[in-house]
C-alpha positions as CSV (number, residue, x, y, z in Angstrom):
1,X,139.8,-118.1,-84.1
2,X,139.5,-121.7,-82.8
3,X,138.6,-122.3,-79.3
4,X,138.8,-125.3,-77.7
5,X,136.7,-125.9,-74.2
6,X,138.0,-128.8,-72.0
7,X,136.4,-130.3,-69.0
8,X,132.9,-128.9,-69.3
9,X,129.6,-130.4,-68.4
10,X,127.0,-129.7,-71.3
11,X,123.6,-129.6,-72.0
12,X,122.9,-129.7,-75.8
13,X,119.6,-128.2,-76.0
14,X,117.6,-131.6,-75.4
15,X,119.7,-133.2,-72.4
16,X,122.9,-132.9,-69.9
17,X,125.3,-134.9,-70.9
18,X,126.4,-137.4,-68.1
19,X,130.2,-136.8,-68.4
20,X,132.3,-133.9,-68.9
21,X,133.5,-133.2,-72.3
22,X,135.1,-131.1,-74.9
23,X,134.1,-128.5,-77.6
24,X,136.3,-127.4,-80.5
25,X,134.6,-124.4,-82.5
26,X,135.3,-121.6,-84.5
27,X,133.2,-118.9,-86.9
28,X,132.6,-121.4,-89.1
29,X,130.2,-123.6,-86.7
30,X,130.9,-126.1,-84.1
31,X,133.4,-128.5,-85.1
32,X,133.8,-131.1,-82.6
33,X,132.4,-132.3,-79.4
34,X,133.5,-135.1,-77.0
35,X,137.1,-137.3,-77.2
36,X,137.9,-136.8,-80.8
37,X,138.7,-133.3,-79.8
38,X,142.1,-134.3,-77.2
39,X,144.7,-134.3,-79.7
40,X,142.9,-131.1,-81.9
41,X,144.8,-127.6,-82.1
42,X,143.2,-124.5,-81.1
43,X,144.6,-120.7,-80.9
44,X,142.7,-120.7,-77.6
45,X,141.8,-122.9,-74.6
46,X,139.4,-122.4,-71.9
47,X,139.1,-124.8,-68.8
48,X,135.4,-125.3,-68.2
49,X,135.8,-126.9,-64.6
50,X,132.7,-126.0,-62.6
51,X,131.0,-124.4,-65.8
52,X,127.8,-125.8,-68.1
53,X,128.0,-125.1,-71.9
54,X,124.5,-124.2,-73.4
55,X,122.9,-123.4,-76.5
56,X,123.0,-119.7,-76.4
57,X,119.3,-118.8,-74.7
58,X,116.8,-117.7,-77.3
59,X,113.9,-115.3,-76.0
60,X,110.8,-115.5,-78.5
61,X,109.4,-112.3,-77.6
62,X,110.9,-109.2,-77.2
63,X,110.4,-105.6,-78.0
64,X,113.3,-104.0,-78.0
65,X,112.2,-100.5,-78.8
66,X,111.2,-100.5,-75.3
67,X,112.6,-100.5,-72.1
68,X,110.3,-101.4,-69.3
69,X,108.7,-97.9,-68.9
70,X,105.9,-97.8,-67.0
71,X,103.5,-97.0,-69.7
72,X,106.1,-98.1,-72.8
73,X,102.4,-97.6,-75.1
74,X,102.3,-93.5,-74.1
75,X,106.0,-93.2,-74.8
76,X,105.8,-95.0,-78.0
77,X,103.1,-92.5,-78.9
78,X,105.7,-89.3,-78.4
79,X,108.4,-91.3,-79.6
80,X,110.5,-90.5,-82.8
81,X,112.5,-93.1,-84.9
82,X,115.5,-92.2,-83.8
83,X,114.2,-92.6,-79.9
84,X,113.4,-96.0,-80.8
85,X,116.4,-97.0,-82.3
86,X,119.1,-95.5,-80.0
87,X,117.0,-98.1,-77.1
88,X,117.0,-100.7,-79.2
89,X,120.8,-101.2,-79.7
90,X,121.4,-100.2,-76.0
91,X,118.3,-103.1,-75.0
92,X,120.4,-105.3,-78.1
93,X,123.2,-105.1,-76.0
94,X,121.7,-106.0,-72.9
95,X,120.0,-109.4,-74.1
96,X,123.4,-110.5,-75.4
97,X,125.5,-109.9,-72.0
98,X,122.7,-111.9,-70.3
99,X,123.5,-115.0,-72.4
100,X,121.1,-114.2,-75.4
101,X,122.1,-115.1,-79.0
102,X,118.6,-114.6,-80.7
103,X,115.8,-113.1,-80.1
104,X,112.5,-112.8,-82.0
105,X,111.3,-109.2,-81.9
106,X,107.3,-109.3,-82.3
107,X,106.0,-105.0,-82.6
108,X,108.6,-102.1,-83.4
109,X,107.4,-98.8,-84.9
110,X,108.8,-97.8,-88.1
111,X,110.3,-101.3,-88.5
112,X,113.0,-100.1,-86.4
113,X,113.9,-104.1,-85.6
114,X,114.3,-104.5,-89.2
115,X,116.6,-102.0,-89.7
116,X,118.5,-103.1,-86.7
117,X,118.7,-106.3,-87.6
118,X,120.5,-105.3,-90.9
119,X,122.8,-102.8,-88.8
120,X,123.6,-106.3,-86.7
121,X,124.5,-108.6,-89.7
122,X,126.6,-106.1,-91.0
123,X,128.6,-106.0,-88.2
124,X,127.9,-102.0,-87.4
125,X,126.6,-102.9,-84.2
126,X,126.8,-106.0,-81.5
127,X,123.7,-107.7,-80.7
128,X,122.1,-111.3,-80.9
129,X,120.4,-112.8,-83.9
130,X,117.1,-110.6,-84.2
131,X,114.2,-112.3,-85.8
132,X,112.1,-109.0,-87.0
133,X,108.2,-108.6,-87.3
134,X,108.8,-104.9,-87.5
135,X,105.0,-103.0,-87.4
136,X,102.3,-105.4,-86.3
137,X,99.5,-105.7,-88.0
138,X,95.9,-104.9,-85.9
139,X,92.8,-104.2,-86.7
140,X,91.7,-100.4,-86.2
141,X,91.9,-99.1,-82.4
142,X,92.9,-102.9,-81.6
143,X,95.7,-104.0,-79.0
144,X,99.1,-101.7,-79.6
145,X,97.6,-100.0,-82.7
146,X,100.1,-96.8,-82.6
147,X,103.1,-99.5,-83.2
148,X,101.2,-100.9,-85.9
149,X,99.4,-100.8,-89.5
150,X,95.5,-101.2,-88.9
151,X,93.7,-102.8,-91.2
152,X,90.0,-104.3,-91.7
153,X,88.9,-107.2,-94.0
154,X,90.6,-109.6,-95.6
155,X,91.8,-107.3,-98.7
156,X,93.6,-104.9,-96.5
157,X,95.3,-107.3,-94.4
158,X,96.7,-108.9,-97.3
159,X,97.8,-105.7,-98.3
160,X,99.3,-105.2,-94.9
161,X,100.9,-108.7,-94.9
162,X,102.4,-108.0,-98.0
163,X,103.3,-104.5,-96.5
164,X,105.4,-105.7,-94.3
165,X,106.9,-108.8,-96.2
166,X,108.5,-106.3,-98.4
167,X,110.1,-104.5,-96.1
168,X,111.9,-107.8,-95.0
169,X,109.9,-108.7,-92.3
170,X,111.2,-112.4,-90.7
171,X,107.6,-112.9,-89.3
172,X,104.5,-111.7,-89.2
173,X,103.2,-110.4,-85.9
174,X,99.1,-110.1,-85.8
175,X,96.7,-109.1,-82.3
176,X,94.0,-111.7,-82.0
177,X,92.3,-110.6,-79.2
178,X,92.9,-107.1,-76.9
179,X,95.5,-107.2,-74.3
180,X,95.9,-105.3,-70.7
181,X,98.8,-102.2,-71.7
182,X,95.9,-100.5,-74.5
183,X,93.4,-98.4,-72.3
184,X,90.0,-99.1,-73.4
185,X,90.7,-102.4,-75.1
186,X,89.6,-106.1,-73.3
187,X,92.2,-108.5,-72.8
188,X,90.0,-111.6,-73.1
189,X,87.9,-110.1,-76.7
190,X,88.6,-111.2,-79.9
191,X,90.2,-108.7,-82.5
192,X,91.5,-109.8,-86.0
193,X,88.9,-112.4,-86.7
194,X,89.5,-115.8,-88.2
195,X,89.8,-115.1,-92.4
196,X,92.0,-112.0,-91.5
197,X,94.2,-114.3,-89.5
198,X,94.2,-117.0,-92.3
199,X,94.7,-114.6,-94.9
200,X,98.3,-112.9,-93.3
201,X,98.9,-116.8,-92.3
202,X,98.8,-117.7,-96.1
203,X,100.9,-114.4,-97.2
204,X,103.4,-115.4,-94.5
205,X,103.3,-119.0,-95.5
206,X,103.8,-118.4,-99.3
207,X,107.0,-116.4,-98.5
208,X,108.5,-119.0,-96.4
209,X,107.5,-116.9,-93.2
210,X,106.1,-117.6,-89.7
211,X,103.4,-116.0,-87.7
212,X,102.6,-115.1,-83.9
213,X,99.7,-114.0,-82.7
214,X,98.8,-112.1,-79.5
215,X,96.2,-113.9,-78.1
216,X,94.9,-113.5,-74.6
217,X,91.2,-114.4,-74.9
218,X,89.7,-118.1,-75.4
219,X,87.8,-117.0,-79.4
220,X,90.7,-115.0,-80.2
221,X,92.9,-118.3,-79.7
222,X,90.6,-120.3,-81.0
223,X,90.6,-118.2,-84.5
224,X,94.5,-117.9,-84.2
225,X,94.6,-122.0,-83.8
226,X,92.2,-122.6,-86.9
227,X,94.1,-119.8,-89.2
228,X,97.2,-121.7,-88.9
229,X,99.4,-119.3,-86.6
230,X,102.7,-120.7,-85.9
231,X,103.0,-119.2,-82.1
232,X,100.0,-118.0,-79.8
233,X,101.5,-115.2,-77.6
234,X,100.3,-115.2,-73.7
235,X,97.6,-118.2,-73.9
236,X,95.8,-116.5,-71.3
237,X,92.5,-118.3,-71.2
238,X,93.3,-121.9,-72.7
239,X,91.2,-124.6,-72.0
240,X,91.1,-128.7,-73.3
241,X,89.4,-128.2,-76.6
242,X,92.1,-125.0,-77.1
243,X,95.0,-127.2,-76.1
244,X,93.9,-129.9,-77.9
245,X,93.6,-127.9,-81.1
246,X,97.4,-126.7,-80.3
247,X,98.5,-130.3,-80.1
248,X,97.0,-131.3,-83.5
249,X,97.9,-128.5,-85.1
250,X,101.4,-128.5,-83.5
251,X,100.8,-124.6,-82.5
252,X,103.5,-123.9,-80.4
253,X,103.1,-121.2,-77.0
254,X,105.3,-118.6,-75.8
255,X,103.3,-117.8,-72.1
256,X,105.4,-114.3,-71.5
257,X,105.0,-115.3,-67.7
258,X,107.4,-112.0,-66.9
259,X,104.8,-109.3,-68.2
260,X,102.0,-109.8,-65.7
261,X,104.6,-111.1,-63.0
262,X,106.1,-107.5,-63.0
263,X,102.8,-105.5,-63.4
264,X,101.6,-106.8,-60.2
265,X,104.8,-106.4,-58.4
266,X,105.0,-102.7,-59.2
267,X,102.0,-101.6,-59.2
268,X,100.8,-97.8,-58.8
269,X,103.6,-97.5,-57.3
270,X,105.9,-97.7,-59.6
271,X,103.9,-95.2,-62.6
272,X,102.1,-98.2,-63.9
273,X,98.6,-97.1,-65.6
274,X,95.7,-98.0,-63.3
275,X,93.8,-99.8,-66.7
276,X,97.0,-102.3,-67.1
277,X,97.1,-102.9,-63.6
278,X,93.2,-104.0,-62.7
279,X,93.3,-105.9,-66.0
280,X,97.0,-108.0,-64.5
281,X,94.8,-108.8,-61.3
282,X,91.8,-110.7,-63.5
283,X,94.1,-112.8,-65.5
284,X,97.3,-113.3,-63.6
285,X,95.9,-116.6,-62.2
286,X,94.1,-118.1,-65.1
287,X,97.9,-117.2,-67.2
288,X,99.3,-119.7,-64.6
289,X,96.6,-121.9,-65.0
290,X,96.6,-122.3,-68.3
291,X,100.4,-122.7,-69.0
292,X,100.5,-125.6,-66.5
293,X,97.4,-127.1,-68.1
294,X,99.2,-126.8,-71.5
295,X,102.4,-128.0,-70.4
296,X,101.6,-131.4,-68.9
297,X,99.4,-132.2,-72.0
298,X,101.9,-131.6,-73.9
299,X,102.0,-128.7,-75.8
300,X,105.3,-127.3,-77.0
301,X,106.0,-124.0,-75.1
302,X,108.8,-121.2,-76.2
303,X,110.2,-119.3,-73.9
304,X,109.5,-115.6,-74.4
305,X,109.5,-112.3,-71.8
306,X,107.8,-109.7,-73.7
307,X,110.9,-107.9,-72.1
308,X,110.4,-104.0,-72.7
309,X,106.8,-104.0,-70.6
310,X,107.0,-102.2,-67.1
311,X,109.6,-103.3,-65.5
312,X,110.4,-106.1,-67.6
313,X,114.0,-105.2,-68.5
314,X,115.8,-106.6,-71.5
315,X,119.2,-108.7,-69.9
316,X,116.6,-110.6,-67.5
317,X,115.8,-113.5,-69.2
318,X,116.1,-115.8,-66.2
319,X,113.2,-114.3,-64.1
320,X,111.1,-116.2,-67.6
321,X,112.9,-119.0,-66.4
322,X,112.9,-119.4,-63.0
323,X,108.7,-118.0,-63.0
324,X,108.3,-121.5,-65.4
325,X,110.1,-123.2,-63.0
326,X,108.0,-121.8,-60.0
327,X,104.7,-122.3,-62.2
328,X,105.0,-126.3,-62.1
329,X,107.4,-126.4,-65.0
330,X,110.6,-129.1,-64.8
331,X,114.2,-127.5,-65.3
332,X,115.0,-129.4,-68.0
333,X,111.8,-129.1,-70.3
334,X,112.6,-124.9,-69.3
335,X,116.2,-125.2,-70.9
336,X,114.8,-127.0,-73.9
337,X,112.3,-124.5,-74.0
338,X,114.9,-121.6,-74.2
339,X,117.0,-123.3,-76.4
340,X,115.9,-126.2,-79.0
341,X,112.3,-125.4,-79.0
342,X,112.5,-121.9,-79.2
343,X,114.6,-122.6,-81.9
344,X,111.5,-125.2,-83.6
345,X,109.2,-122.1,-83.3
346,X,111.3,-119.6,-85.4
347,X,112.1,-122.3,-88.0
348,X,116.0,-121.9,-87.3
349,X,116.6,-125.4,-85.8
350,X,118.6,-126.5,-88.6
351,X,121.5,-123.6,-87.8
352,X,121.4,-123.3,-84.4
353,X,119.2,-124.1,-81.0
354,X,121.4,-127.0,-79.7
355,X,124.7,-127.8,-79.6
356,X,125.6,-130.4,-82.0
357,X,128.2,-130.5,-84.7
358,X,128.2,-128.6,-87.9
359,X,125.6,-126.2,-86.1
360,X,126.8,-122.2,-85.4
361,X,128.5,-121.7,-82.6
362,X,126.4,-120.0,-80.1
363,X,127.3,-121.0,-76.8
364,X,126.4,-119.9,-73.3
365,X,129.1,-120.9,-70.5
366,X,127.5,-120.2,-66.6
367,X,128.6,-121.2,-63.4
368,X,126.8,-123.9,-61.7
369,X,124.4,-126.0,-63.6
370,X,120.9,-124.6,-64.5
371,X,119.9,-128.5,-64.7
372,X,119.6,-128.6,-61.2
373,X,118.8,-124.7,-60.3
374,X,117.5,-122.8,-63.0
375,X,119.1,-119.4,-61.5
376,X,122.4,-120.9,-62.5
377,X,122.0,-119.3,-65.7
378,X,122.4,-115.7,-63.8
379,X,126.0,-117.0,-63.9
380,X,126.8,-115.9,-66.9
381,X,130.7,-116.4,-67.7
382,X,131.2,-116.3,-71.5
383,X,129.0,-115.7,-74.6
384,X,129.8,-117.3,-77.9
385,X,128.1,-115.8,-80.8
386,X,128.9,-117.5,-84.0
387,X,132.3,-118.7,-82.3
388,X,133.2,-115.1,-81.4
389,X,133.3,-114.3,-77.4
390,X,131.1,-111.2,-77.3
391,X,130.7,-111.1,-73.4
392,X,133.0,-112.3,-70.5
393,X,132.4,-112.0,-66.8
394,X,135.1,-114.1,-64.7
395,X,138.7,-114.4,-63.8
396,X,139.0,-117.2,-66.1
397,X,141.2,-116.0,-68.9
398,X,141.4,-118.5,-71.8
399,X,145.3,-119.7,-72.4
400,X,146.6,-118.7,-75.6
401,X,148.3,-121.7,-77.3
C-alpha cells in the first residue's frame, strides 16, 4: 500500500526541516520526500497538520526476556524457555506501540532473541527489528552469568564466540567489568580481560559482526576500548584518557541512564534486592558525570534503556530521552541519538536510521515536536514499520483515495 503524508514537519534523523513537507512511501522503502510528491498517487493519505515525522526510535539495549521485575536475575534463574519467550513477544509488542522499530537485544537465555527474531521476520508475530546477541558471553560467576556461556581464556572464548555466531547471533554481547543486579559481583571490577575481549572482537569482526560490552568500571572500559568493542554499555566511571581513547577509536556509548534512574526511585520498597540498590547509590552520580563529560567532548552516544531491569518497562523509551535531556544533553543531539546514530552503532545506517529516500520506511508520527520538548515523543500517533502502520493512537483516520 502507498501512503502519502501531506503537511508534516520532519526531522530526518540529523535535523528538523524548516518547512512542512510531504512523504510518499510504501513496503518497498521511502519513495519521495518534499514537492515532487504533490501530483503523486497514493491508495492512502494522511494529513500531518500539528504532527512531526521521525525515523522510527531505535533503543540499543534491551532485554526483552524481561520485564522490569524487581530482581529480573532470580527470576531468570527459575525461568524456563518458554517463560522467556511468551515475555518477550508481549515486551516485542510493547516497544513497537511506543514508537520503536528496532531494537538491539544484548543477554537472552537460550537465545530466545534469536529465535524471536526469526518468528518476527517471518511474519508469525509483530515486533520491531530485533538485533540478537542471544547468551552473553562472561567469564565464570561474572556479571549475569545464569543468562550466559562462561568461559576463561582466550581458547574458550573463541569457542564461545563462535558458539554463539552459529546460532545466528547479530552481535556479540561480552561483561567487561561486574555490574550492580549480580549479588556478590563489583560494579566498578574488571571481568573478561583484554585478549578475551580482543579475541570475541576478532571472531565477531571476521563474520561481519559487532560487539558491546558491559562495562561499568574505568580498567574494564579501558580493556573494552583497546580490544576494539564497537559499543561500551553504561560508561560508568569514564574519565579524559577513557574518552579520549573512545574518540580515536570511534567507540560509540549507550549510557542506559533508565537502569539506575529506576533503582533509586523504587527502592526497597518496591522488592528491589538490597545488593543492587546500595551499589545504584555509589555510582548514580559519577553515571551522570561521565555521560556529560563524554558528550560535550564529543563522543558518539546511542541511546539505549536496558528496559527489562526493575521497573524499567519495555514501551518507555522516552523516560531515556527525557533523563538525557535532564542530564545536560540538547534535544536535538537526543533524537539523532535515538535515531541516526543508533543506527551508526548497529551497522544498519545504510537501510534505515533517517529518513531519506530509497531507505525503509520506518516512520514515527507524534504530536507536538520532540525538537522543542523531548516528551513530545509520548505522543505517539502512527507507527510505520517497513511502510506498514503497525500502531495508531488518534482520531485521525487516513482518507482512502
Amino acid at each position: 500500500m502507498k501512503t502519502k503524508v501531506t503537511n508534516v514537519r520532519l526531522f530526518d534523523g540529523y535535523k528538523l526541516h524548516p518547512d512542512k513537507t510531504m512523504i510518499v512511501f510504501d513496503e518497498k522503502g521511502i519513495t519521495v520526500i518534499g514537492k515532487n510528491a504533490d501530483g503523486i498517487d497514493a491508495d492512502q493519505v494522511i494529513d500531518g497538520e500539528g504532527l512531526t515525522c521521525l525515523p522510527g526510535l531505535m533503543d540499543c539495549h534491551v532485554h526483552l526476556t524481561m520485564d522490569g521485575n524487581p530482581d529480573p536475575f532470580r527470576e531468570l534463574s527459575d525461568d524456563s524457555e518458554a517463560d522467556g519467550s511468551f515475555r518477550a513477544v508481549v515486551n516485542a509488542r510493547k516497544q513497537l506501540e511506543a514508537g520503536v522499530t528496532t531494537v538491539r537485544n544484548v543477554g537472552a537465555q537460550y537465545n530466545i532473541d534469536i529465535a524471536l527474531r526469526n518468528a518476527i521476520e517471518k511474519g508469525v508475530i509483530e515486533g520491531p527489528r530485533v538485533l540478537a546477541s542471544g547468551k552473553p558471553i562472561v567469564m565464570t560467576g561474572g556479571h549475569g552469568h545464569n543468562m550466559a556461556i562462561e568461559a576463561d581464556g582466550v581458547d574458550e572464548i573463541r569457542k564461545a564466540a563462535r558458539t554463539q555466531l552459529k546460532a545466528g547471533a547479530d552481535l556479540l554481547k561480552l561483561m567487561a567489568t561486574g555490574g550492580v543486579m549480580t549479588p556478590n559481583v563489583d560494579p566498578g571490577a574488571a571481568q573478561l580481560d583484554e585478549d578475551e575481549l580482543r579475541c570475541a572482537c576478532t571472531e565477531a569482526s571476521k563474520a561481519g559482526k559487532t560487539t558491546a560490552a558491559h562495562a561499568q568500571g574505568r580498567e574494564g572500559i579501558k580493556n573494552a576500548i583497546l580490544a576494539g568493542i564497537t559499543t561500551i554499555e553504561h560508561g560508568i566511571y569514564l574519565d579524559d584518557e577513557l574518552i579520549q581513547m573512545m574518540l580515536t577509536s570511534g567507540t560509540y556509548l549507550v549510557p542506559t541512564l533508565s537502569a539506575p534512574f529506576f533503582i533509586a526511585e523504587n527502592g526497597v520498597e518496591g522488592g528491589i534486592p538490597q545488593h543492587a540498590i546500595e551499589k545504584t547509590k555509589i555510582v548514580m552520580e559519577d553515571h551522570k558525570k561521565s555521560f556529560l563529560q563524554a558528550y560535550e567532548a564529543g563522543v558518539k552516544i546511542a541511546a539505549g534503556t536496558d528496559a527489562g531491569t526493575p521497573f524499567n518497562l519495555h514501551g518507555d523509551f522516552p523516560k531515556e530521552l527525557e533523563l538525557m535531556v535532564e542530564y545536560g544533553m540538547d534535544e536535538v543531539d537526543v533524537l539523532r541519538s535515538a535515531t541516526a546514530i543508533a543506527a551508526s552503532a548497529m551497522d544498519i545506517l545504510k537501510e534505515t536510521g533517517s529518513v531519506e529516500e530509497g531507505k525503509r520506511a520506518d516512520l514515527l508520527f507524534v504530536e507536538g515536536n520532540p525538537v522543542e520538548e523531548i516528551s513530545d515523543v509520548r505522543n505517539v500517533v502512527y507507527v510505520f514499520k517497513n511502510g506498514k502502520c503497525v500502531a495508531k493512537n488518534n482520531e485521525k483516520t487516513p482518507q482512502k483515495v
